[in-house]
C-alpha positions in Angstrom: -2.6 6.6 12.1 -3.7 4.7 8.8 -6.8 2.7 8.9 -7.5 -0.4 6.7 -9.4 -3.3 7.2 -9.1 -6.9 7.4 -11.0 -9.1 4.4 -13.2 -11.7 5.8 -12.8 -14.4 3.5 -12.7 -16.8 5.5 -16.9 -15.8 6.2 -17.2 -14.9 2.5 -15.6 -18.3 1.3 -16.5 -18.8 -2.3 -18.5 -15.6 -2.9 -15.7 -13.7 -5.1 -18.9 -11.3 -6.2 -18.6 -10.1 -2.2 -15.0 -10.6 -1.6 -14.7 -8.3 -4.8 -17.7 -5.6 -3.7 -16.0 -5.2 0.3 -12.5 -4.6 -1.5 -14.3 -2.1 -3.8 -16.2 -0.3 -1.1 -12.6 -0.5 1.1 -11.2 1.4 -1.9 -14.0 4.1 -2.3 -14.3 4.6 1.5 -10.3 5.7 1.5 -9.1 3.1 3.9 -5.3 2.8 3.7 -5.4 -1.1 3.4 -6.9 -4.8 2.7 -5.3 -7.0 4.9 -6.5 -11.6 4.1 -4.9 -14.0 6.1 -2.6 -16.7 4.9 -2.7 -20.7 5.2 -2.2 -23.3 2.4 -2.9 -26.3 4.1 -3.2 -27.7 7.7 -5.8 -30.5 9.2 -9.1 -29.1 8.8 -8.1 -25.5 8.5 -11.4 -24.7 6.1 -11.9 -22.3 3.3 -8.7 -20.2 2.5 -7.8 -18.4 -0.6 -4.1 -18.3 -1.4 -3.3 -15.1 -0.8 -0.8 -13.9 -2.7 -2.9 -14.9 -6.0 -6.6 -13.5 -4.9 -4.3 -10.5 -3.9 -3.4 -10.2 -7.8 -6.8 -10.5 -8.6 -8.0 -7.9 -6.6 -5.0 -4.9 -7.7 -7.1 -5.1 -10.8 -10.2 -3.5 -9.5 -8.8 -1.5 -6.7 -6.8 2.0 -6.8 -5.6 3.0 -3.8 -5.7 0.3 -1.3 -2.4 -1.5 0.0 -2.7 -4.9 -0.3 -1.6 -6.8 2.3 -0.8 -10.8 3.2 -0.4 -11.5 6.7 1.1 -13.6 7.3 3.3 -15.8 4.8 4.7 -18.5 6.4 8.1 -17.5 4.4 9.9 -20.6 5.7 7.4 -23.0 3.6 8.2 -20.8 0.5 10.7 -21.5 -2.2 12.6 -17.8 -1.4 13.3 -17.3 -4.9 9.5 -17.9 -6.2 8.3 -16.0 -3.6 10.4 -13.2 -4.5 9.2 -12.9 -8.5 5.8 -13.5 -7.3 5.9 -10.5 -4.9 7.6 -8.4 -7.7 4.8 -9.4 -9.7 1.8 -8.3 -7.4 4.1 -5.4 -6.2 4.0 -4.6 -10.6 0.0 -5.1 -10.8 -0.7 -3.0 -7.7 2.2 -0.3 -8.8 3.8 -0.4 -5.6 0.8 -1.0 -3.3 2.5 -4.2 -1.7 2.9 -5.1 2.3 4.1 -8.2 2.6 3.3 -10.1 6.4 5.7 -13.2 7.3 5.8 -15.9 9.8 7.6 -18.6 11.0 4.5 -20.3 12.4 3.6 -22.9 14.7 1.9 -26.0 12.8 4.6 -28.6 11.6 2.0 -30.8 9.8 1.8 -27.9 7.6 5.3 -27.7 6.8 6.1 -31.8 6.3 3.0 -31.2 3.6 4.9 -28.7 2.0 8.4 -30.7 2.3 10.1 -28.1 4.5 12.3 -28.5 7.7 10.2 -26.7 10.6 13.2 -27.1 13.1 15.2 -24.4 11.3 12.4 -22.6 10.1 13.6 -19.1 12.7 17.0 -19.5 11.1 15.6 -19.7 7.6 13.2 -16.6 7.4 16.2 -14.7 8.8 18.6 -16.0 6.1 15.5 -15.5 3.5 14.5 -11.9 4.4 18.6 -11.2 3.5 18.2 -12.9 0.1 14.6 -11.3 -0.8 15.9 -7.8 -0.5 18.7 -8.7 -2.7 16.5 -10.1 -5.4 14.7 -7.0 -5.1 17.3 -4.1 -5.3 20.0 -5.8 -7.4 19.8 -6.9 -10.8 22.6 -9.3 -10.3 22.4 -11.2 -6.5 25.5 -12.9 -5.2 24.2 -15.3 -2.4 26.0 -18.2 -0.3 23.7 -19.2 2.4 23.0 -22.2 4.7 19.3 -22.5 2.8 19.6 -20.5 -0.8 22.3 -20.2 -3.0 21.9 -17.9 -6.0 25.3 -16.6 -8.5 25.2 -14.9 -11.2 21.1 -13.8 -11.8 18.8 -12.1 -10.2 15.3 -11.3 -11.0 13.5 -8.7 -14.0 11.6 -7.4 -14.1 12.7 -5.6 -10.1 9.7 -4.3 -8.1 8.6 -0.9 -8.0 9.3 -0.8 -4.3 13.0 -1.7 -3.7 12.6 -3.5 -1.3 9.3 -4.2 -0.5 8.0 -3.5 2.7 8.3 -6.7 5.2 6.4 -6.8 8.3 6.4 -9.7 10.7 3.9 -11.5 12.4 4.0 -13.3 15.9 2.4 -14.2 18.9 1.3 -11.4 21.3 3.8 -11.6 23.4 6.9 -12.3 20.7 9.5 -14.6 21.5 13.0 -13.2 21.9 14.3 -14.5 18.4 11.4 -12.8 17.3 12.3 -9.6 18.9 15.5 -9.6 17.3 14.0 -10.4 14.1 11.3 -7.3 14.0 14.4 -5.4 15.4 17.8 -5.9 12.9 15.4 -7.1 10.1 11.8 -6.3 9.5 10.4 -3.3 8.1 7.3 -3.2 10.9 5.9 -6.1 13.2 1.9 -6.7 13.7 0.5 -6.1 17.4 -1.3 -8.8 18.9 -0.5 -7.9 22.2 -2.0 -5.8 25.0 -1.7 -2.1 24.8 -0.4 -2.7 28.0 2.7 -4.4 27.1 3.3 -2.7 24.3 5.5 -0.2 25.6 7.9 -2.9 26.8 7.5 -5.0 23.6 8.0 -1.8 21.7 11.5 -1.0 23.9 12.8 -4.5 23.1 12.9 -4.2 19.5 14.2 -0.9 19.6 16.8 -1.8 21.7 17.6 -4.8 18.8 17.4 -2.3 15.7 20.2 0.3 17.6 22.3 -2.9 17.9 23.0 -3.4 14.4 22.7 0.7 14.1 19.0 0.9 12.7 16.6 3.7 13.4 13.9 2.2 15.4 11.4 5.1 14.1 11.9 3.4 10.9 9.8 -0.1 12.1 6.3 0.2 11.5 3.3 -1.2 13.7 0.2 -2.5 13.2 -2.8 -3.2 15.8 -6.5 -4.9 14.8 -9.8 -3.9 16.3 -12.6 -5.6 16.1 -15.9 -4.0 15.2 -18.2 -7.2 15.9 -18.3 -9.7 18.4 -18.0 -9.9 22.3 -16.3 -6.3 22.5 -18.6 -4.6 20.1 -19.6 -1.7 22.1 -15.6 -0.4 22.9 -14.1 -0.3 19.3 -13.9 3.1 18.8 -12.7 3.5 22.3 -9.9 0.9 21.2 -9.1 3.0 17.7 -8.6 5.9 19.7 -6.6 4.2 22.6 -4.3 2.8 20.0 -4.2 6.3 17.9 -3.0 7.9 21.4 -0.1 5.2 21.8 1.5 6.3 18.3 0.5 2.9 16.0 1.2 3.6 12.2 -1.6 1.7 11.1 -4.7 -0.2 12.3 -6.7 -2.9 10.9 -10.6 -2.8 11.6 -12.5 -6.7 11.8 -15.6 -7.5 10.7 -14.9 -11.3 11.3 -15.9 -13.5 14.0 -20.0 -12.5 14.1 -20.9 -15.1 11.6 -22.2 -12.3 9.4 -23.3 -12.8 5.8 -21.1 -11.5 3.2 -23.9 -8.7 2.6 -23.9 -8.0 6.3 -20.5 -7.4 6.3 -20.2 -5.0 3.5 -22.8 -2.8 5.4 -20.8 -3.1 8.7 -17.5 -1.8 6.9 -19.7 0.9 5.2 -21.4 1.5 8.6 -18.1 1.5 10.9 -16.2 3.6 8.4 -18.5 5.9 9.1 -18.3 6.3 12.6 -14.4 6.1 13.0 -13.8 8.6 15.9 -11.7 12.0 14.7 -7.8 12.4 15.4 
């Protein structure tokens, strides 16, 4: 199981010197990979960086870390600018690119944006098609309900063809959801219980062999948070989680109200106590 870590930027806000330092120590520590959330704009939904471009900025100071959005609203994205600007960070971080998509739940968000959010299930499914066509083919032949595109297609082509799509969702995802993770998505991010994982896990499964996928081939993600109200059991939740089979997890040093220095010494600090395989 990899381990990365989420960036708190919301706690960091403006601070780039810390946002920049935590990446840098994520980096040297050897986590697998920097996950920031994503929102452009919703009624008071406070300080957010737009992800995809503080993501560039940070491939340029960081080696080995994946760099990960999660989760792109895809719906509220032109598909075919969001394509070239994935090719573009998957370019700077020389194929260290995860991209997380949504459908999500706020509408206001979406009629700021100009986008329909009644179809907006239908659309991501038509739009994950269309993306990994821009990204393997240097020529994309497209009719759908949402995008057209004859004739072009995108070049520079990322490094990763295609790059790695992972969905987010509630914690218990809804049926289209299910099939979407299963006939679709490269991997899905857990929110749920490790409880009902197992079910969860069967459901998709049971969607990929449908349309004759290998269901070892979807990835999964947990968090854990190392702060907060269940302080005391995160290691017993990284190795719970480890035991189940997850591909990666994502440690949290959000939700204390910590400082941005008090943060880089938790990561430093938690890092060091992550409990053995």
């Amino acid at each position: 199981m990899k381990i990365g870590v989420s960036l708190p930027i919301r706690e960091m806000a403006g601070d780039l010197g810390a946002i920049r330092a935590f990446a840098e120590l994520a980096d040297e520590l050897g986590l697998s990979h920097l996950r920031i959330p994503e929102q452009i704009m919703r009624p008071d939904s406070g300080y957010l960086h737009e992800s995809m471009t503080l993501l560039a900025w940070v491939a340029g100071f960081t080696t080995n870390l994946q760099l990960v959005p999660s989760v792109i609203i895809l719906p509220n994205r032109q598909t075919v600018l969001f394509a070239k600007q994935a090719v573009q960070l998957d370019i700077l971080t020389n194929g260290r690119t995860r991209i997380g998509i949504g459908v999500g739940s706020n509408e206001a968000e979406y009629g700021y944006l100009g986008q329909e959010f009644h179809t907006r299930g239908r659309r991501c499914d038509e739009q994950i098609q269309l993306l990994k066509l821009l990204w393997t083919q240097e020529q994309v032949e497209f009719d759908g309900q949402f995008d057209q595109v004859s004739g072009a297609g995108l070049n520079p082509l990322p490094i990763q063809q295609p790059i790695p799509l992972w969905i987010g969702a509630r914690s218990i995802p809804s049926e289209p959801v299910i099939r979407r993770i299963g006939q679709l998505a490269d991997g899905w991010f857990v929110l749920c219980d490790p409880a009902d994982f197992p079910l969860l896990s069967e459901k998709i499964a049971q969607q990929a062999r449908t349309v004759g996928r290998d269901e070892s081939e979807i990835g999964t993600e947990a968090g854990v948070a190392v702060v907060g109200p269940r302080e005391q059991e995160w290691q017993a939740r990284v190795s719970h989680w480890r035991k189940i089979g997850l591909d990666y997890l994502c440690l949290r040093t959000l939700g204390a109200n910590l400082t941005p220095s008090q943060h880089i010494q938790k990561l430093e600090q938690v890092v060091a106590q992550i409990p053995a395989d």
